[in-house]
C-alpha positions in Angstrom: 0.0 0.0 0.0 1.2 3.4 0.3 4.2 4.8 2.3 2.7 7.7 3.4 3.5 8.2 7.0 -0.1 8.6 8.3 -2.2 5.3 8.5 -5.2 4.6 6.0 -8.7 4.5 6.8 -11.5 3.4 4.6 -14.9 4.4 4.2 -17.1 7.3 3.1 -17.0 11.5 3.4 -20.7 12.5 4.0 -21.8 14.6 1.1 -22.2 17.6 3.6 -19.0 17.3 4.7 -17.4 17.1 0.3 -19.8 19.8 -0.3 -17.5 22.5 1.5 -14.5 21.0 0.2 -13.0 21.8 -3.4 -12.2 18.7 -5.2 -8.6 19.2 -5.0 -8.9 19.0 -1.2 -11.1 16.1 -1.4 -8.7 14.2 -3.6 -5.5 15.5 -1.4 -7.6 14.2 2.1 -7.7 10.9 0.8 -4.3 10.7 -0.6 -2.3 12.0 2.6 -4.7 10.5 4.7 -6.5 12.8 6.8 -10.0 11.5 4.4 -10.8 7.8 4.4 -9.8 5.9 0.7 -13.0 4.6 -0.7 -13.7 0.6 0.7 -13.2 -0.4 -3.1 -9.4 0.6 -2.5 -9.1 -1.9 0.4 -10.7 -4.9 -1.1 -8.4 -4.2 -4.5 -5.2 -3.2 -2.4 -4.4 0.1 -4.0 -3.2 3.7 -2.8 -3.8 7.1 -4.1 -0.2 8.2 -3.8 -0.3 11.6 -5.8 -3.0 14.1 -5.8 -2.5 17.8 -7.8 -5.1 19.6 -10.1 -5.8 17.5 -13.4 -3.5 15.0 -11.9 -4.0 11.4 -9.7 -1.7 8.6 -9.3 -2.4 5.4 -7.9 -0.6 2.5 -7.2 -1.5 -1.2 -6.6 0.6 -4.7 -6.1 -0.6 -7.0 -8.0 -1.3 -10.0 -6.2 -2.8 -14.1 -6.7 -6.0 -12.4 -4.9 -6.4 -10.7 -8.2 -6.1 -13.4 -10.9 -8.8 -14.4 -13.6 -8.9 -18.7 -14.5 -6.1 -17.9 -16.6 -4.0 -17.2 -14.1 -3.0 -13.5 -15.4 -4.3 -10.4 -13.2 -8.0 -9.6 -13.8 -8.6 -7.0 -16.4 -11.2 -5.6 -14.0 -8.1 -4.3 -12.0 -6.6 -2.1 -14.1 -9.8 -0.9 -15.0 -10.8 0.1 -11.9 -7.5 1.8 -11.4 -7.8 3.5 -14.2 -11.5 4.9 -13.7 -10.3 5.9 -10.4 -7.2 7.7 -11.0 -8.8 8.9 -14.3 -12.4 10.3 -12.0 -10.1 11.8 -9.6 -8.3 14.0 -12.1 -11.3 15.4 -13.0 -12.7 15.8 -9.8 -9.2 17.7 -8.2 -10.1 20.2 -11.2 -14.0 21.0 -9.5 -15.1 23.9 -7.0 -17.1 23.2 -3.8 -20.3 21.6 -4.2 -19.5 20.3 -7.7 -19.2 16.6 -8.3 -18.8 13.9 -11.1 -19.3 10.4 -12.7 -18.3 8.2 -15.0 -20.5 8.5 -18.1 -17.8 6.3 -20.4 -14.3 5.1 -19.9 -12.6 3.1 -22.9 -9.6 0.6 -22.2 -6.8 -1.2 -23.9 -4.8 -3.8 -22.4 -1.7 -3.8 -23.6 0.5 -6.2 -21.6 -0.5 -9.0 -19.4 -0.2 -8.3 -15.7 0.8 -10.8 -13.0 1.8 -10.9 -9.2 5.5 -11.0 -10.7 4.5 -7.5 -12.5 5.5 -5.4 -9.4 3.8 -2.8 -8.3 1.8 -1.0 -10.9 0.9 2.7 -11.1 -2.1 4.3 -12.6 -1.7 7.9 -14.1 -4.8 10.2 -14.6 -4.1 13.7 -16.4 -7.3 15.9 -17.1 -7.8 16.6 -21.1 -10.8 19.0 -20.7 -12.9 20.2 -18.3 -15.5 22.2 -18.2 -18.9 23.0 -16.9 -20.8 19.8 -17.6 -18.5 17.4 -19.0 -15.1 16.6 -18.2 -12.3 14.4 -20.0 -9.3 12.5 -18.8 -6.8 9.7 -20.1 -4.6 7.2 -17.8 -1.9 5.0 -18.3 -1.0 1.8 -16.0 2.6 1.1 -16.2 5.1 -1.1 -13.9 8.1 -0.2 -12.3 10.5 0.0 -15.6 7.8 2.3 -16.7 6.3 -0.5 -19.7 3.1 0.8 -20.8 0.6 -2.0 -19.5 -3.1 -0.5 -20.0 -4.1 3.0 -21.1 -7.6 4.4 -22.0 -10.1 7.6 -21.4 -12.8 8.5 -19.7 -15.6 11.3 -20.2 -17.3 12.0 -16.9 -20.2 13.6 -16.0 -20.1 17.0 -14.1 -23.2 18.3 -11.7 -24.2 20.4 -8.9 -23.2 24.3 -8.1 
């Protein structure tokens, strides 16, 4: 998980409590700690190590938890790294009040992923965003930087 000094909680932020929040604050709570990670990152073992406006990083270690019948990691994985770190980046981008969702996200798997893989990091960088629909792409790479996955997302953006 992550190396951060402070320990990691799980769980939910009350949507009174995001609502006076920016989403860059939001995003930088659950990455340093001080907000809990979502459950999803718990049962899936992954971090959100890096947190700046347009701009999420997560990382995950692959493990034999996470294998499909072929014995390689589960696509759904990297996918749900990717719509994470990918959702995030647009969200660290939105004022108080505003949130977002995934309307689409497209993937390519490019190399297979296994517990031998090493830690993988997933890298979200805003393309557009504005009022009502935001854009993002992500890469998943391993430690010698190999491209593993990559896709985009378009996101939904409401409230304000």
């Amino acid at each position: 998980m992550s190396s951060n000094a402070i320990s990691k909680t799980y769980g939910t932020v009350d949507a009174s409590a995001r609502s006076e929040m920016t989403g860059l604050e939001f995003v930088r709570g659950m990455a340093v700690g001080t907000l809990p990670l979502n459950t999803i990152a718990r049962t899936l073992g992954y971090d959100i190590v890096e947190a700046e406006s347009g701009r999420v990083v997560i990382t995950a270690q692959p493990t034999a938890e996470h294998l499909n019948p072929a014995g390689t990691v589960h696509g759904g994985l990297a996918a749900t790294l990717l719509d994470s770190c990918m959702g995030l980046a647009i969200q660290s981008m939105l004022g108080k009040g505003i949130g977002s969702t995934t309307l689409e996200i497209k993937i390519s798997f490019v190399r297979a992923i296994t517990p031998d893989t090493g830690v993988i990091r997933a890298e979200g960088t805003v393309l557009n965003c504005g009022r009502r629909v935001g854009t993002a792409e992500g890469r998943v790479s391993d430690s010698k930087g190999r491209l593993l996955v990559h896709g985009t997302t378009t996101c939904l953006i409401f409230g304000g």
